[in-house]
N, C-alpha and C positions, 0 to 999 in steps of 0.2 A: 504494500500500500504506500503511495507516497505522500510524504511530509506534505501537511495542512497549507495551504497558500495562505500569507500573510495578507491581511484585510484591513483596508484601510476605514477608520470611524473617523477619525478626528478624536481629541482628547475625551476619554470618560470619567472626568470628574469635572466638578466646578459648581457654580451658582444654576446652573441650568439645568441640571441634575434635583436641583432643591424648589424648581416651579419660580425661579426667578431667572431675568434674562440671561444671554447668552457673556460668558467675561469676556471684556475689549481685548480684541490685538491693539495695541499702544504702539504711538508715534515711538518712536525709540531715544527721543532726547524727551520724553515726560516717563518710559517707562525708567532709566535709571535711578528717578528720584524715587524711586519706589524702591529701598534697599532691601528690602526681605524681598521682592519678586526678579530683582538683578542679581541679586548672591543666588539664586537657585536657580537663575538661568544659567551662571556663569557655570555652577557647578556640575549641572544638567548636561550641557552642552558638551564640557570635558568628557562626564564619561561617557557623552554617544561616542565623541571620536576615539576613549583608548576602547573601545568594544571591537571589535577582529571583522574583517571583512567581510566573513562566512555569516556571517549576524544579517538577515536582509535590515533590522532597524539600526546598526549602525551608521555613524555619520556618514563612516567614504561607500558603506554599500548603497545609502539613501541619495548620497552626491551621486554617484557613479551610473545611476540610472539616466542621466542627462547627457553620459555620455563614456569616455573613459572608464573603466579598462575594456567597454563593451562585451561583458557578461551579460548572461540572463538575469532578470530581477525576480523573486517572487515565482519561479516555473513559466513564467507568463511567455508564451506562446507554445508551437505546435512541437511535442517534446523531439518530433523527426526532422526540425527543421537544424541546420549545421547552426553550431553553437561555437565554434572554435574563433578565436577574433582576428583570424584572416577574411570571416566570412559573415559574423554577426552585424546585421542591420542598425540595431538600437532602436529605440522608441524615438527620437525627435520627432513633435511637430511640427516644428519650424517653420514660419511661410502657408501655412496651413489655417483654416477655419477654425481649425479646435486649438488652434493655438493658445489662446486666452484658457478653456475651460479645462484643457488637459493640465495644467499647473497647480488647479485649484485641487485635487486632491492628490497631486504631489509636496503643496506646500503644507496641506492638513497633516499629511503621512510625516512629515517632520515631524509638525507640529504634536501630535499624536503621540510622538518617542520623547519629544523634549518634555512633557506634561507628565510623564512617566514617569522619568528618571528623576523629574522633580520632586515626584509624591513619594519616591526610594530615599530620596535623598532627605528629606525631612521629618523622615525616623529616628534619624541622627539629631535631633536636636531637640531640647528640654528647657525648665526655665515656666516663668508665670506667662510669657508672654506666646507659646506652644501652640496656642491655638490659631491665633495670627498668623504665625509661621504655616499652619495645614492651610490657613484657606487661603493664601497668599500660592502654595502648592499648585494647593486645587486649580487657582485659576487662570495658572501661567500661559497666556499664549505666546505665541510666535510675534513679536513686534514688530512695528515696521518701519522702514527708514524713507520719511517723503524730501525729497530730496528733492524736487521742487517749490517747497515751498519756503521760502527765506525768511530764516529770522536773525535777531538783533547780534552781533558777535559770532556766528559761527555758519559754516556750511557742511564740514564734515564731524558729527557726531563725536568728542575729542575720545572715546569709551571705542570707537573702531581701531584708534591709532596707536594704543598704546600697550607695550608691549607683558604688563604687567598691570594687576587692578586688586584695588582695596577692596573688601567683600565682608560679610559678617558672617563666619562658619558656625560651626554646630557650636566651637569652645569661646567663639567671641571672633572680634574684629583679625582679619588674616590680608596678606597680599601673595594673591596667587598668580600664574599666568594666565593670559588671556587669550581663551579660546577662539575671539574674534577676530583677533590680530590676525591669526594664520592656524590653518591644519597641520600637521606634522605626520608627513605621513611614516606609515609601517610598512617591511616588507610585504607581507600581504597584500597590500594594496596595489599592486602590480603599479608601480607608479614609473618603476624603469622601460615600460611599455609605449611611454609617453612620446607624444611626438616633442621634436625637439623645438625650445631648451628645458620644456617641463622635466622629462627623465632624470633631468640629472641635479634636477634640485629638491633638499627635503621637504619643503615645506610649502606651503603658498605664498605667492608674494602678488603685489600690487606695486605696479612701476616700477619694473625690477630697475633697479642699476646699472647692470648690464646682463648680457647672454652667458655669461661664463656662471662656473658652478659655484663659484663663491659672492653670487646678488645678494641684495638684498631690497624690501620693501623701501621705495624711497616717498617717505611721509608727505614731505613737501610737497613733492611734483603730484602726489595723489588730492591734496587739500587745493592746491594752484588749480590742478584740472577741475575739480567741480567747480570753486569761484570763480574760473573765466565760462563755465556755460552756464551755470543756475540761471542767469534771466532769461534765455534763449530756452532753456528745458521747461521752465516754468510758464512761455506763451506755448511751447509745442504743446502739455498738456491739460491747459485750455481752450486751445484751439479743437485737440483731439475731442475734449467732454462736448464740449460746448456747438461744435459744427457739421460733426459726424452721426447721421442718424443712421445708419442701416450698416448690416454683420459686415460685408464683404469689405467695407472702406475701413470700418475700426478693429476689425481683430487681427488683421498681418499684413505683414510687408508688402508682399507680392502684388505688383502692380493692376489697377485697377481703373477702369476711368472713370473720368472726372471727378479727381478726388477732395473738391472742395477744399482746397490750399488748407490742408491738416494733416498732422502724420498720422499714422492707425496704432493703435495700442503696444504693439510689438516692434515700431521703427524706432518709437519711444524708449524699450526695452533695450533694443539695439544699443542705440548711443547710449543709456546709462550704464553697460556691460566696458564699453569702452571705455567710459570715463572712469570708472571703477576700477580696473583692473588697469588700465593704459596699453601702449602701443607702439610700439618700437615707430620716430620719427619724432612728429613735434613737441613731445614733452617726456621724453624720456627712451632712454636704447633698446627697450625690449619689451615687449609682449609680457601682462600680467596674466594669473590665471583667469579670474573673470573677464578678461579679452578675449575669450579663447571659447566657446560654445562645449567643447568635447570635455573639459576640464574645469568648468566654471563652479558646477556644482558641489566645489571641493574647498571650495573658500566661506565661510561663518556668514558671510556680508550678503554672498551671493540669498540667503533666506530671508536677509531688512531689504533686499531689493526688490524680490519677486512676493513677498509680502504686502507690498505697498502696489504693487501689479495688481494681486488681487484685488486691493480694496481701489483703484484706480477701474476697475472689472465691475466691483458693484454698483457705483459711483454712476457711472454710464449707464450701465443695468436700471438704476433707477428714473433717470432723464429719459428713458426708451423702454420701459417697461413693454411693449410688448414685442420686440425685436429681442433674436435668440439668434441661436447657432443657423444659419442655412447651408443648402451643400455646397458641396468645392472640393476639391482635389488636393490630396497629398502630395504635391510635388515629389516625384519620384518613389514614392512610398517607406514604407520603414520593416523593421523584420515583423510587425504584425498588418498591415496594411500594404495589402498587392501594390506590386508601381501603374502610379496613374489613380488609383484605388480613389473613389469619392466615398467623404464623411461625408457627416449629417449630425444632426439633433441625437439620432440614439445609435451611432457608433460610439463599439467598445475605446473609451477610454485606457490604451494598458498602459502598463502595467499593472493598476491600480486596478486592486480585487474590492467588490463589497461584499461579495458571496466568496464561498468556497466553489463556485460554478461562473460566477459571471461579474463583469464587471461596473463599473460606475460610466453612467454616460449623460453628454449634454443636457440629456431633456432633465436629467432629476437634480442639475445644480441652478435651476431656475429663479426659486424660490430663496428666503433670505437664507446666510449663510449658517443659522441656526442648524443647518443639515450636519454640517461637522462642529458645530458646539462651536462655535466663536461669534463675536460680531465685531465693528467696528465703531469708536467713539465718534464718529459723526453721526451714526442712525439711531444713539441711545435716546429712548421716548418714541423712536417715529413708525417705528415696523407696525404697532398697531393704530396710525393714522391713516385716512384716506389716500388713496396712491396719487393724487394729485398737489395732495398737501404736504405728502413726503419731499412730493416732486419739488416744491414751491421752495421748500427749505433746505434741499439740498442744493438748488441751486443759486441760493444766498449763500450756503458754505463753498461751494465753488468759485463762484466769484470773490467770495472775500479771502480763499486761500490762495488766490491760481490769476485772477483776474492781470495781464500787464500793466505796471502802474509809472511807466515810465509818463512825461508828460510833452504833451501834445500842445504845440504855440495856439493860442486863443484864432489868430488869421487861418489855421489851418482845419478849422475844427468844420463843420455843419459838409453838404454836399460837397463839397470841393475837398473834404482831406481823402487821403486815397492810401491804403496800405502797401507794401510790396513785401514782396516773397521772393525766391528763385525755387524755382521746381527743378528736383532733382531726382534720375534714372540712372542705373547700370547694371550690369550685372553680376549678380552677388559673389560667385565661384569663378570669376574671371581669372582671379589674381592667384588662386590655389592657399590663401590666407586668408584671416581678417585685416579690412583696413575700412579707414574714414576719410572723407574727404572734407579739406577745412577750406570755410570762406573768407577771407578779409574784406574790406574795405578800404581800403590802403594801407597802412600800418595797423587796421582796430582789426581785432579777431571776432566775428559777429557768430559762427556757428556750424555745426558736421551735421553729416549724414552717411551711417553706418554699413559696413558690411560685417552683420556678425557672425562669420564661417567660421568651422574648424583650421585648424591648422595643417598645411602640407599636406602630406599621401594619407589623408583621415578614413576611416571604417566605417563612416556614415553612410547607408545605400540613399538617402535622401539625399546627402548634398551629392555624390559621385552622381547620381541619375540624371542631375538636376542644374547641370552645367550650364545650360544659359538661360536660367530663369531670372527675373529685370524687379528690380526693386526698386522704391521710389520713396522718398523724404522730400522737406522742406526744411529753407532757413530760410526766418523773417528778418526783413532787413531792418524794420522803421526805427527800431530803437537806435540801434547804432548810429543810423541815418541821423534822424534828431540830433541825436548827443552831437556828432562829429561837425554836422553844417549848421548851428543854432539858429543860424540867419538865412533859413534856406526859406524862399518866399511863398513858395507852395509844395504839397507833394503831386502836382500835376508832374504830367510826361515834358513839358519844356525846360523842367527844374529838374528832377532827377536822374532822366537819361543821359546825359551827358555825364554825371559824378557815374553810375556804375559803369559806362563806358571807359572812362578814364580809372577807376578807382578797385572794381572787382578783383580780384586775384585768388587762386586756387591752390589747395597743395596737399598732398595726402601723405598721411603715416600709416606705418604698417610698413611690413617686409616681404620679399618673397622669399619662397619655398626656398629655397640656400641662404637664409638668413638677411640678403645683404637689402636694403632699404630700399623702398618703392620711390619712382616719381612720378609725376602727376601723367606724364605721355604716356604711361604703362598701359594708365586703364583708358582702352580705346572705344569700352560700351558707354564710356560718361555722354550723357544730355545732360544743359544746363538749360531754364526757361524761365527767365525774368518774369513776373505779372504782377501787375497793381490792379485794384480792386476796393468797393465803398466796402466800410466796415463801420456800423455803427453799433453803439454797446447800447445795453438797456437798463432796468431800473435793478435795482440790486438783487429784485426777485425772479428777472428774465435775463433771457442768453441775447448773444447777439445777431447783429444781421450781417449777412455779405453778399456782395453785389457778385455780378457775374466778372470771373478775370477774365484779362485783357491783359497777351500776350506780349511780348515783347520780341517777334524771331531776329536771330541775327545782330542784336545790338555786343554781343561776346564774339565779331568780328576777330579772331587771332587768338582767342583766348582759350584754354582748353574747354571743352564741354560745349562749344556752339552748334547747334543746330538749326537746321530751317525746319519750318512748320511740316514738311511734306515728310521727313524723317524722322519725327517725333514718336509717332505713334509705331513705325516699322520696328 
């Protein structure tokens, strides 16, 4: 008989267990003031990762389903299908419909082991104050890191960066190492399997230093990268909430038309993977793990990032309550989904068991996320409101987290201000790496658009199948625009055409397959497409409007990524 397949609930304890709501996933700069629910995450976390690979709830077997060492997860698929990792597929959805849904109970199955180890862990402690400590246990979830949204003195969480953290153990106040900083891996973890320069480093790192085996995480250039794009990330996923109604534009990459100058939820994801982990070129000589798709799941960070996906998942979910999964194609397929294979609403989600026979799929993560025991502190009070009044207020907290508060000249304001954007295409496995293409505006760095592949000769039958499939992002220009020309008299086309004719410039990080640095002529799939467009905001409790864009062909005359209209869409 074979071993029980591993079943994904979401945590089974907490307040929701006792006929009161679901406990918050917490923002992650509010959850560590909360020091009995940080000391047990910290402590939580450590022993998923010294737990042995062979464990499917350990950390690097829980990471490794993302990608890396591509083993099977869980038995999960057909047990005649080759399993050796010359030939295993992996689960990626990548570029796919269910890209969004298939996350969410991969982040619960985390979240599910951390909640665990938590409730183990707090046998070990005594004292008047005991009970605080269980139900602090009980109702640990998975936090998240919004990383769009800025606040006063900080952009990177300072509890991501440090290599070491003050905690209160079972005997009193202790400084242990920090799980978040980095995994360490063990042999078991096939880590020397890695494509290079992963293999030959122990641990995770973020901006490495360099490619040689003695890098390390460089702090800096990781805090540098989120502060020169936070405002740029934080219009992408306003844009994305606020202008995108329907599955096929908001859940992935893969290009779409007319995608209403917004990125889709996962182009978003893209660039925070890169800024997170970094990228051999503009800020730094190598390739972090969370740059890396195949290996990303292996870094502490990579769970505040797709955490904050989720709840960026519900968010939306709520502004479009009746828009779900529709079908679409697995690009290239995966070891459990044929190549070409179309989802839908109730394909198997795998890895991810809810039975001992079948799996969890789109249609039943509709409803709020009480389904795995959590919710998020933006919906506390609202799940039993009217769905239109949920609506009404969540989109006050949208706008007041996410809303661009850059400012706009009083001459520029009513019919006549006009946004711009550059629309941007390539394709994604062009280059046999990950890389990002960066915009300036003369010296000012305004903002990327991601490829976030595997690395080199990867084992993914999704991306190998799927070699000229065309992805597409935006970067808005107005903010930088504003800032750099204060005395710019309008944003009509007689005023701004001319500055990104003169002004635009292009250039990509990332490397190729032999290591050595990409430049911008490499990638010969780039479309670049200027367009402005009316965009007017509304009252704090509505989204906004935008006009139809208007193109710009041909004004990137010499410059890389020019296109004419007639070539746009081929």
């Amino acid at each position: 008989m074979s071993a029980p397949h591993p079943i994904v609930t979401g945590p089974t304890n907490g307040d929701f267990f006792l006929d009161k709501p679901a406990p918050n996933r917490l923002e992650f700069r509010e959850f560590v003031k909360d020091r009995r629910q940080f000391s047990l995450y910290v402590q939580a976390l450590q022993r998923m990762q010294d737990h042995e690979f062979s464990n499917d709830f350990s950390f690097a077997a829980i990471g490794g389903i993302h990608g890396y060492p591509f083993v099977r997860w869980g038995d999960s698929g057909s047990p005649s299908a080759p399993t050796d990792k010359d030939h295993f597929g992996g689960y990626c959805t990548h570029g796919s419909v269910v890209f969004p849904t298939w996350h969410r109970p991969y982040v619960a199955l985390f979240e599910q082991e951390l909640n665990r180890q938590a409730n183990e862990v707090v046998t070990q402690y005594h004292g008047p104050d005991v009970e605080e400590w269980k139900k602090a246990a009980r109702n640990l979830r998975s936090p998240f890191w919004d990383w769009a949204h800025i606040t006063a003195g900080d952009t990177v969480p300072v509890e991501i960066t440090l290599t070491e953290v003050d905690i209160i153990g079972p005997n009193g106040p202790m400084k242990v190492r920090n799980p978040v900083y980095s995994y360490k891996f063990k042999p078991e973890d096939l880590y020397t399997t890695f494509p290079f320069p992963f293999y030959q480093w122990t641990e995770t790192l973020r901006h490495p230093t360099s490619s040689a085996r003695d890098a390390k995480t460089d702090v800096k250039a990781f805090t540098r990268t989120i502060a020169d794009n936070i405002s740029q990330i934080r219009t992408k996923v306003y844009r994305c909430l606020s202008l995108l109604h329907d599955w096929p534009h908001f859940s992935n990459h893969t290009t779409v038309p007319e995608p209403n100058m917004a990125d889709s939820l996962e182009t978003i994801h893209d660039t925070m993977h890169y800024e997170i982990g970094g990228l051999q070129g503009t800020y730094g000589p190598a390739t972090g793990h969370v740059g890396d798709p195949s290996v990303a799941g292996l870094d502490a960070v990579f769970w505040l990032h797709h955490t904050n996906v989720d709840r960026l998942l519900e968010l939306w979910k709520t502004l479009n309550p009746e828009v779900w999964v529709t079908p679409g194609e697995q690009p290239g397929g995966t070891y459990t989904v044929p190549i070409d294979g179309t989802l839908d609403v109730n394909s198997d989600l795998t890895p991810f068991w809810n039975t001992q026979s079948s799996y969890w799929k789109s249609s039943e993560l509709h409803r709020d996320p009480s389904i795995f025991n959590y919710s998020y502190p933006d919906y506390n009070g609202l799940y039993t409101l009217p769905t239109e009044e949920r609506r009404r207020i969540i989109i006050e907290r949208i706008n007041k987290l996410y809303r661009p508060q850059y400012a706009i000249p009083p001459h520029h304001r009513g019919s006549e201000y006009r946004e711009w954007s550059l629309h941007i295409k390539f394709r994604k496995y062009e280059l046999g790496a990950p890389f990002t293409v960066l915009v300036y505006l003369g010296e000012a760095y305004v903002g990327t658009v991601t490829a976030f592949v595997p690395s080199r000769e990867t084992k993914c039958e999704n991306c190998r199948r799927n070699a000229g499939a065309e992805i597409e992002g935006f970067v808005h220009l107005s903010e930088v625009l504003l800032k750099e020309h204060p005395d710019l008299p309008s944003t009509g086309d007689a005023d701004v055409l001319p500055i990104l004719k003169k002004d635009l410039k292009f250039e990509i990080a990332g490397s190729k397959p032999d290591g050595t640095p990409l430049d911008i002529a490499d990638l010969t799939s780039l479309k670049i497409a200027p367009a402005c467009y009316s965009y007017k905001e509304g009252a704090d409790d509505e989204l906004p409007t935008i006009g139809e864009p208007e193109y710009h062909w041909g004004i990137l005359h010499g410059k890389p990524g020019n296109t004419p209209a007639e070539k746009w869409a081929v």
